[in-house]
N, C-alpha and C positions, 0 to 999 in steps of 0.2 A: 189279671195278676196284680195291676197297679192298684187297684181300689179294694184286693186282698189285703196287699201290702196297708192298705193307708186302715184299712177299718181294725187291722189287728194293732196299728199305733194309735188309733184314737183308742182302742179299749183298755192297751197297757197303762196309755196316758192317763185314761179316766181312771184306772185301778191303784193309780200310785198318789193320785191328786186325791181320792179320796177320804184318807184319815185326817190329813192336814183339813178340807176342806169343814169334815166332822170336829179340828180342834179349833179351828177361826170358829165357828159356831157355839161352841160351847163357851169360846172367854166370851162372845158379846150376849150369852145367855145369861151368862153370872154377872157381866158388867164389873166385874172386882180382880186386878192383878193376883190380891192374897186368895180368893177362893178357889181362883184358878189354880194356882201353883198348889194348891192341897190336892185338887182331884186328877190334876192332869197326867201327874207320872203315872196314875191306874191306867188312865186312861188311853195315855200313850202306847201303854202296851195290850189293852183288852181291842181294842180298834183292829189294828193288825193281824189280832191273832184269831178274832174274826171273820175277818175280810177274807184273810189268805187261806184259814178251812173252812169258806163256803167257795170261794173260788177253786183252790186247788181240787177238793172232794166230786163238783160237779165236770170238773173239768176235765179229769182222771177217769171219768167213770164214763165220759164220752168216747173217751180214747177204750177205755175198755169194749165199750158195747158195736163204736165201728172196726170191731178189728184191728185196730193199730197194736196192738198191746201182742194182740197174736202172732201179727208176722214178724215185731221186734223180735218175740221169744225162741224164731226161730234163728236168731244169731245166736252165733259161739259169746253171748254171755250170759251170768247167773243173774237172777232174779234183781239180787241185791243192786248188781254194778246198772240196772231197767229203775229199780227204783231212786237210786244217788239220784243218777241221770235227772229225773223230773223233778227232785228234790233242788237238785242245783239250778236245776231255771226257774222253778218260782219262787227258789231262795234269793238270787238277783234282783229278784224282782223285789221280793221282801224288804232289802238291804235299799233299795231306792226309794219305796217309799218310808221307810222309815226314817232315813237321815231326812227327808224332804219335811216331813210330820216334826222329826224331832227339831230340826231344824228353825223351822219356822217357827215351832214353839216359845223355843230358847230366845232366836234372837229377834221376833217381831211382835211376838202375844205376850212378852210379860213370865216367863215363865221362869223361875229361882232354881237354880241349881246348884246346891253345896260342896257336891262330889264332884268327878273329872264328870267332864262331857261325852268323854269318848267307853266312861262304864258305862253311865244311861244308855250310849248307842251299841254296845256291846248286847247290853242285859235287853233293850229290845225288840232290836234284831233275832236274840234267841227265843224270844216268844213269837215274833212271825213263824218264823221256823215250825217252833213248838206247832203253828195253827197251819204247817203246812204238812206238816209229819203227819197230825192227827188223819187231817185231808186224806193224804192219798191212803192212811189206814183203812179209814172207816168205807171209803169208795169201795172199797171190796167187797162189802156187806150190802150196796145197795144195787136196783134193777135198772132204775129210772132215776132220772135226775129230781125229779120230785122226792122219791126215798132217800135221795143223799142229800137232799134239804132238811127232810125227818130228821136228820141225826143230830141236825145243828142245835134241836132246844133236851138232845137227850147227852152230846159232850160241851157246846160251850152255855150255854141258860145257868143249869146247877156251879159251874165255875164262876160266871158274872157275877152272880146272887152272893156264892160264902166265900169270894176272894177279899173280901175284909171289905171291898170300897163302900159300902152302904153300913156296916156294924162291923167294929173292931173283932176280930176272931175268936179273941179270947174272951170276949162278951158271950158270946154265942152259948147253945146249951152245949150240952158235949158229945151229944149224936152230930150235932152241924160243926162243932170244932174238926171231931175225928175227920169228919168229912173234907170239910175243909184240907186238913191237913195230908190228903191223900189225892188232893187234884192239885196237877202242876201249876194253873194258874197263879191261885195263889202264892205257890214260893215269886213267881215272877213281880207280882205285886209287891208285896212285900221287898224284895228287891231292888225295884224301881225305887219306890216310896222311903229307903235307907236311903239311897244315891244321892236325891234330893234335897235330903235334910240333914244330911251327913256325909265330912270329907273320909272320915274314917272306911278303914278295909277292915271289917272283923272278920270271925269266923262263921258269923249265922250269914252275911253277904255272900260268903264264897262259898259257902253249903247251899245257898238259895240259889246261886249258881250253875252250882255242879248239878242240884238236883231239873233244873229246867232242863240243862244239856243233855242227862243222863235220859229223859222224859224223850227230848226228839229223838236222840238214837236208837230208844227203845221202840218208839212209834213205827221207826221206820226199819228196821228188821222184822217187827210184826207185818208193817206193810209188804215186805218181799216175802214174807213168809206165806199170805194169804194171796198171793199174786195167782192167777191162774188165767188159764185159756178164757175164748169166750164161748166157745164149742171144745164137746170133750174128743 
């Protein structure tokens, strides 16, 4: 039981030390405070929303495939109140490593912040989230944990790519803009990357907002929606 306990804290450990460890790396890649603070609020938040829908997706679909998920289903609750559930633990987990990430960004790598501190750690947190909803969604859809790795270059890859960080959006043609403008990522980027550079709250901020939050809640009614046994 004791060396359960300890290996399930070394992996939370390792899972929360991760993004920070990915943005120490990245400022002495660039070697430059200013290049840094251009790419790190993308960054800040693509990392996490990474991590937390390959973790959560493979992790979910473990639980599906030994049974867990079946004899939960047999409590007096709805699917929904099975999915929050798993939603809020590896939202915890989210919320840790990212003040840790964002954290260390701000006040040890050099990293410029124009806006409050605490919207950057708002607006990132709701992209873990965003990468945790997608998670337990897409786990529905696969058999093996191999297949819910599949999913990863088919929901986050095309997000990475037209979430602005490599070519301004509205550069783009207008098959890759529409696109763009149809994957939550991107509001989240774009999000970040105001906060950064701006003390101001407009209206495109709180619309890029609402539209990430509106994205996980949707993710995750899809997910209780597509919830099923593992035997019929």
């Amino acid at each position: 039981m004791r060396t359960t306990f300890l290996a399930v804290l070394a992996f939370v450990a390792l899972l929360v030390a991760v993004p920070t460890v990915l943005m120490v790396l990245l400022r002495y890649v660039l070697n430059s405070a200013v290049r840094f603070s251009a790419l790190a609020p993308a960054l800040l938040g693509i990392f996490p929303f990474t991590i937390m829908f390959l973790i959560t997706s493979v992790t979910t679909l473990r639980e599906r495939t030994t049974g867990t998920f079946e004899r939960l289903m047999v409590m007096p609750i709805s699917k929904l109140d099975l999915i929050l559930g798993y939603a809020l633990a590896f939202g915890l987990v989210a919320v840790v490593q990212v003040v840790v990430a964002a954290g260390t960004s701000v006040l040890f790598l050099g990293m410029t912040v124009a806006g409050s501190v605490w919207s950057l750690l708002v607006i990132t947190v709701l992209d873990a989230l965003l990468g945790t909803a997608l998670g337990l969604f897409v786990s529905a859809f696969a058999r093996t944990e191999f297949q819910a790795i599949q999913f990863m270059p088919v929901f986050v890859l095309p997000q990475f790519l037209l979430c602005g960080l490599f070519v301004p959006r509205h550069e783009m043609g207008w098959v890759l803009d529409w696109l763009s403008n149809a994957m939550p990522l991107s509001y989240a980027v774009d999000a970040l990357t105001h906060v950064t550079q701006s003390a101001t709250i407009d209206t495109t901020l709180v619309r890029n907002v609402i539209v990430v939050a509106g994205c996980v809640v949707l993710a995750l009614v899809l997910g209780a929606a597509t919830l099923r046994r593992r035997t019929p």
